[in-house]
C-alpha positions in Angstrom: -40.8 -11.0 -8.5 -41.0 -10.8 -12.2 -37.1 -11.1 -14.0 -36.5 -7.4 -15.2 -33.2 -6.3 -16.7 -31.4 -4.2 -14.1 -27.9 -2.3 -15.4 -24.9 -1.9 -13.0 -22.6 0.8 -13.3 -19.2 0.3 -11.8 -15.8 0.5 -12.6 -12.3 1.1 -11.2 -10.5 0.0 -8.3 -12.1 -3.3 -6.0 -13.4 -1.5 -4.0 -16.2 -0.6 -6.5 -15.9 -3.4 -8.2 -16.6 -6.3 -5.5 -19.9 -5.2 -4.5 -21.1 -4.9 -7.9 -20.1 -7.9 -8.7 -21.6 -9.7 -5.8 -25.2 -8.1 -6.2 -24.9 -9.2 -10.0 -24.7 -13.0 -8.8 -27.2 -12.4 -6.1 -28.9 -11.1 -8.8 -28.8 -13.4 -11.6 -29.4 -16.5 -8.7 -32.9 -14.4 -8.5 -33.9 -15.1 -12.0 -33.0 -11.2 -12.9 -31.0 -10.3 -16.3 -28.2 -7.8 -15.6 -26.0 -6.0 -17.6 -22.6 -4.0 -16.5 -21.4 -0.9 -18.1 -17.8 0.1 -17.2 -14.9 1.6 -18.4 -11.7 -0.2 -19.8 -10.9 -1.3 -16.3 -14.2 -3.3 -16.1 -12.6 -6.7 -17.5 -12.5 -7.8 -14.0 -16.1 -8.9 -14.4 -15.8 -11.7 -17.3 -15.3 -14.1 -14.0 -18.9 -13.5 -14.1 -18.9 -15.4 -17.6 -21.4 -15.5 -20.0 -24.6 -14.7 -17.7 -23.5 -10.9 -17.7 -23.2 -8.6 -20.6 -20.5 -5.9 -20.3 -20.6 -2.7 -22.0 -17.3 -0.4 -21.7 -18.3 3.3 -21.9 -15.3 6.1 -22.1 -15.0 8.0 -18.2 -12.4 9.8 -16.7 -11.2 11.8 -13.8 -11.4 15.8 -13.5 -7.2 16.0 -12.4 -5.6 19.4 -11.8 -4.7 21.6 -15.5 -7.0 22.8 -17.8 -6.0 20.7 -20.9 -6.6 17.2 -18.2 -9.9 19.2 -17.2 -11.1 20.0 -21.2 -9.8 15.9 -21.8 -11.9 14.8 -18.8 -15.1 16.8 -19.9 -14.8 15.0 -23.4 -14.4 11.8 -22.2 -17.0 12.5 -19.7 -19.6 13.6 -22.5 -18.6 10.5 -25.1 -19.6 8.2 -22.4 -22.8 9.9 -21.5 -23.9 9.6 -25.3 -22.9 6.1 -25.2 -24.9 5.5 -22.4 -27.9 6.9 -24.1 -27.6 4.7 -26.8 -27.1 1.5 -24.2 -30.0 2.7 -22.0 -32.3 3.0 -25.1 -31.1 -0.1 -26.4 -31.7 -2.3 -23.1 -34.3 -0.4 -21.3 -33.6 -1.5 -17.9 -35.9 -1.5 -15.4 -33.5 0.2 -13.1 -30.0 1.2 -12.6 -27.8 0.5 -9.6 -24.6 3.0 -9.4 -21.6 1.9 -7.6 -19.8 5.4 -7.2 -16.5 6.4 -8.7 -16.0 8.2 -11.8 -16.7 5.2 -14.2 -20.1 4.8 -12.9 -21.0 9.0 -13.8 -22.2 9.1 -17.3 -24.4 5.5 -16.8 -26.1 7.0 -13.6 -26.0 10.8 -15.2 -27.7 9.4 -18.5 -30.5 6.9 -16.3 -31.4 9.9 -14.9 -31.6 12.6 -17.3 -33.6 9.6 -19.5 -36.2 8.9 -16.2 -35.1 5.7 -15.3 -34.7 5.0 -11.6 -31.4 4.8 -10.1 -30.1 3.6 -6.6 -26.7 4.4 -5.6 -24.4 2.3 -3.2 -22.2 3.8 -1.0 -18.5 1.4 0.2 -16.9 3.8 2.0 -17.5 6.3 5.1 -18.0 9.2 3.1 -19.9 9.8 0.1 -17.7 9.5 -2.9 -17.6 12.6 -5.5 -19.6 10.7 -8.3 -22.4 10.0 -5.5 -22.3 13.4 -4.3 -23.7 14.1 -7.7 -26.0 11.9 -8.4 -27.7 11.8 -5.2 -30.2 14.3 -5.9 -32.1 12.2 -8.3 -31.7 9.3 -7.0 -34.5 7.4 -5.6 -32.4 5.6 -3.1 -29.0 5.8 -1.1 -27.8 2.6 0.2 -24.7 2.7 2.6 -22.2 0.7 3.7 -22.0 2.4 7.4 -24.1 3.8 10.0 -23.5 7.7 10.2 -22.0 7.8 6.6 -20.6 11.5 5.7 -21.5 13.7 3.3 -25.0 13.4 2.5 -27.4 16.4 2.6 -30.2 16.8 5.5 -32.7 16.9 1.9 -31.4 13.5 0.7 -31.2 12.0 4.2 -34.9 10.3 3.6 -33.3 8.2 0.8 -30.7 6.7 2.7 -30.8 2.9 3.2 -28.2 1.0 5.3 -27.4 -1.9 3.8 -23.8 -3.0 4.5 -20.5 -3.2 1.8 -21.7 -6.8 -0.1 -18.6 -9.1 -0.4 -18.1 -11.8 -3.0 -19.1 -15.4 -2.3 -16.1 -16.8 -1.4 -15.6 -14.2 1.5 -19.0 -15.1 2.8 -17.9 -18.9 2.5 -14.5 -18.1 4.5 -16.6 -17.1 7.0 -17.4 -20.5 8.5 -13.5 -20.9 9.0 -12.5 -20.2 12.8 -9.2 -18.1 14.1 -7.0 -20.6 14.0 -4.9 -21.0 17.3 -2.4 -18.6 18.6 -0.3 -21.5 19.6 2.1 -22.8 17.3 3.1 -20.3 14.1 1.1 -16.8 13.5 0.8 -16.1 10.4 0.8 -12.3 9.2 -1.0 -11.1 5.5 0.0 -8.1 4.2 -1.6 -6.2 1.4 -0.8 -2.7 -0.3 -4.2 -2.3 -1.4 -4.7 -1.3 -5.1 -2.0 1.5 -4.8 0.3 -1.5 -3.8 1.8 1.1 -1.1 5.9 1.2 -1.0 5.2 1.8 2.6 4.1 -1.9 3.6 7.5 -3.6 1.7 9.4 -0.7 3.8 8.4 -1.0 7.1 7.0 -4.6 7.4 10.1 -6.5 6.8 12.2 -4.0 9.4 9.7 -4.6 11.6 9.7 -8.5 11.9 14.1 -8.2 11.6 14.0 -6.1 15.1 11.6 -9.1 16.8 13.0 -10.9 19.2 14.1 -14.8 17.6 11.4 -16.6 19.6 8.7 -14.2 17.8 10.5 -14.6 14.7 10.7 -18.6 14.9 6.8 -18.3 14.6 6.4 -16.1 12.1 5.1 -16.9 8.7 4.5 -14.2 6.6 2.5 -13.7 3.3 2.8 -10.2 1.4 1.2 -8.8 -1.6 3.7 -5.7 -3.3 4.4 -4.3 -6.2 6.3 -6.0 -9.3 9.5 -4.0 -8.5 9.5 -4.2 -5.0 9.7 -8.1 -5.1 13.4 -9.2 -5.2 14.2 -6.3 -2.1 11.2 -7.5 -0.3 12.4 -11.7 -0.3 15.9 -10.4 0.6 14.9 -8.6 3.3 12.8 -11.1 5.1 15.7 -13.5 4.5 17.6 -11.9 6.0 15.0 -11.5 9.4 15.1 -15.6 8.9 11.3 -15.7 8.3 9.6 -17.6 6.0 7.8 -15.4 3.5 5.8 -16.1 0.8 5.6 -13.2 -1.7 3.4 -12.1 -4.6 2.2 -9.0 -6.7 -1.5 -10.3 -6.3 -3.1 -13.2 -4.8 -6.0 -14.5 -6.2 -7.2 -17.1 -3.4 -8.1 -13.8 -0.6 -10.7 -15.6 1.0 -8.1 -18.6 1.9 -5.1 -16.0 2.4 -7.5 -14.1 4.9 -9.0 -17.3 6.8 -5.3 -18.9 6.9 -4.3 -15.7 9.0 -3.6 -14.4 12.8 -3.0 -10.9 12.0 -4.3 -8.6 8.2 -2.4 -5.8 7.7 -2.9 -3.2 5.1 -4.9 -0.2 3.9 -8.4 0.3 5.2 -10.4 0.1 1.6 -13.8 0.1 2.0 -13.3 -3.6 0.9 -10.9 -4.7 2.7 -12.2 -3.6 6.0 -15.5 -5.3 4.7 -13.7 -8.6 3.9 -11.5 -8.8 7.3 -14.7 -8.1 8.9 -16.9 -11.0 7.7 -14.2 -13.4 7.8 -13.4 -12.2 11.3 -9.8 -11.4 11.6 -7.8 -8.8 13.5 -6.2 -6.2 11.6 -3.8 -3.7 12.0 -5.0 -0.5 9.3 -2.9 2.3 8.0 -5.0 4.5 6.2 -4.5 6.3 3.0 -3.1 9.6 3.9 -3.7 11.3 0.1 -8.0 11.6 0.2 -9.1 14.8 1.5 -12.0 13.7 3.1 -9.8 11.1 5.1 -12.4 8.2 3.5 -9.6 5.2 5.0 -10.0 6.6 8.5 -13.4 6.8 8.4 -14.0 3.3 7.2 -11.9 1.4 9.9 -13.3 3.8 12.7 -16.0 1.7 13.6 -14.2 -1.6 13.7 -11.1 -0.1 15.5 -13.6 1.4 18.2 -15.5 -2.1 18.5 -11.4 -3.3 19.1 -11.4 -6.1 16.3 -8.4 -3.4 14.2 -5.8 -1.0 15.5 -5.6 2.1 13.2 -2.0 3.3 12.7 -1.7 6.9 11.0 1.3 6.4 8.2 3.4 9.1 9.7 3.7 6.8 13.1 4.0 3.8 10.6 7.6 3.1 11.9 9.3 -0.2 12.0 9.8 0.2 15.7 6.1 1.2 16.1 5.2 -1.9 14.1 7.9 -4.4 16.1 6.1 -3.5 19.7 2.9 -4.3 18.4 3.8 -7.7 16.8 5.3 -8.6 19.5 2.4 -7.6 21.9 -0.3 -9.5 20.4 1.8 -12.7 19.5 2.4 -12.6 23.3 -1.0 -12.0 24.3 -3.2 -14.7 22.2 -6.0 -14.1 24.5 -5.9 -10.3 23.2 -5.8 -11.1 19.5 -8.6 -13.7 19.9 -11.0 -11.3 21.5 -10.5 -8.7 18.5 -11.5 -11.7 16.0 -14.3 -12.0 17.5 -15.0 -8.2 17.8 -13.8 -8.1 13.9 -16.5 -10.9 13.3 -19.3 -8.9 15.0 -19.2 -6.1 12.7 -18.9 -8.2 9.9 -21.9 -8.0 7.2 -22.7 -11.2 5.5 -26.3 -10.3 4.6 -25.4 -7.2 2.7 -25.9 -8.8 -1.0 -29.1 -9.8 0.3 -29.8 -6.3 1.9 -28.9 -4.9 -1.6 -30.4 -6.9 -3.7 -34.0 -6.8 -1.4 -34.2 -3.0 -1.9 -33.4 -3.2 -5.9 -36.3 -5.4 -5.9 -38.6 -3.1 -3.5 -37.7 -0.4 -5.2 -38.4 -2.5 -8.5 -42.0 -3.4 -7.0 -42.7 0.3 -6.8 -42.9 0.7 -10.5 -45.6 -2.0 -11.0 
């Protein structure tokens, strides 16, 4: 395969993030040149260094009142006209779209210019940006089998290819469960919202165990800023030892030291606990219409590798039985690693990256 110069378009939250960023190493390790365009978010890519050129284009959100709506269209237009001028200046040989509103006016302005675009797909359903661009895309690539929200006339297009995870997640991997003999350690993550919810209920939770539980426990949990000081007093308090952060950079190590993940079912997160192979207990995201969190722990959860606990039932009771069950029952939480493993999807970079170059093969 000849080197071309292939553009990525993702910005936002991880979850769109991650997989960009993991197909642009898989890409550049091919020999291929690749340039991001993003919005202001998209700083999270300089880890990438100086390989990758990042453009930042404006983008924004369509919220509820007219004057956010008139804002949004504006920002919306700026960036499509600066993506004309990118896409004119690079001339890529294709485009890959990552969904969310940051990737819109790349994807919109690759398309109205001719150039071809695939679109990836992290979560269960297709995202609103997607839902868009689909039409002239040439290809659809999804995370999941079954994925919502794409019409019968785009069906053809669709290529399942798995949610790609960054290297070190791939790496973490080769680590196996550890024992469910001596302490069981617990990670706990709020997602990108951070959710209250988690430094609410967890901590209650573990203080109701009974002290034999407790005496094992070893907790590691990711809040918010603000929710720090409460959160260490509280598991104090339980007797626990707790280590507590607003972010944790070392995932792949956090996830492979752990007996138990629980958190929000991202599309990335349920990715992640699923190729390193660890059980997790998923409370999804109750504020998307289209219920995208349910969705994308579904398949995992009906494999029995996750338990999916709707927020409203979310209670520190709830939480306490269930603890207590699975530390009690190390036979039970070893068989849903392994069923968490199964569906994991190590190949997907390579997936993704195989069609870009099919679909750049096409053109020649």
């Amino acid at each position: 395969m000849n080197p071309e110069t292939i553009i990525l378009a993702a910005g936002g939250t991880g979850g769109h993030l991650y997989p960009a960023e993991a197909l642009a190493q898989e890409l550049l390790d091919r020999g291929h040149t690749v340039i991001i365009i993003t919005d202001k978010r998209g700083t999270a890519f300089q880890k990438l260094g100086e390989k990758v050129r990042i453009d930042c284009v404006r983008a924004a959100t369509l919220k509820p009142g007219i004057l956010s709506k008139i804002k949004a269209v504006i920002d919306i237009e700026v960036g499509i006209l600066q993506s004309f001028f990118l896409l004119g200046k690079y001339k890529p040989a294709l485009i890959v779209g990552f969904g969310g509103y940051p990737s819109f006016p790349a994807v919109i302005a690759g398309q109205i210019m001719g150039y071809p675009t695939i679109l990836h797909e992290q979560n269960a359903v297709l995202g609103k940006a997607n839902v868009w661009l689909a039409y002239a895309a040439k290809k659809i690539a999804v995370s999941l089998p079954d994925t919502r929200g794409i019409k019968p006339v785009d069906q053809a297009k669709v290529v399942l290819t798995g949610n790609p995870v960054r290297a070190g997640i791939r790496t973490a991997r080769n680590n196996p469960y550890p024992p469910v003999d001596g302490s069981f350690e617990i990670f706990i993550t709020g997602g990108s919202q951070a959710a209250k919810v988690f430094s609410e209920v967890v901590p209650e939770a573990v203080q109701q165990l009974p002290e034999d539980i407790k005496k094992r426990l070893r907790i590691v949990h990711q809040c918010r800023e603000g929710d720090i000081p409460a959160t260490i007093e509280k598991y104090r308090t339980a007797g626990v030892t707790a280590d507590i952060k607003a972010f944790f950079n070392d995932m792949p190590e956090r996830l492979s030291a752990c007996h138990l993940f629980i958190g929000r079912s991202g599309a990335s997160t349920v990715a992640e606990t699923a190729v390193v192979g660890r059980p997790a207990i998923f409370v999804p995201y109750p504020g998307h219409a289209d219920q995208q969190q349910l969705h994308n722990a579904e398949l995992i959860a009906r494999k029995d590798g996750a338990w999916i606990i709707q927020q409203e039932q979310f209670t520190p009771q709830f939480l306490a039985r269930q603890i207590e069950q699975l530390v009690k029952n190390p036979a039970l939480i070893e068989n849903a690693a392994k069923a968490a493993r199964a569906c994991g999807q190590p190949e997907a970079v390579k997936n993704l990256a195989d069609l870009v170059e099919r679909e750049l093969a096409h053109r020649h």
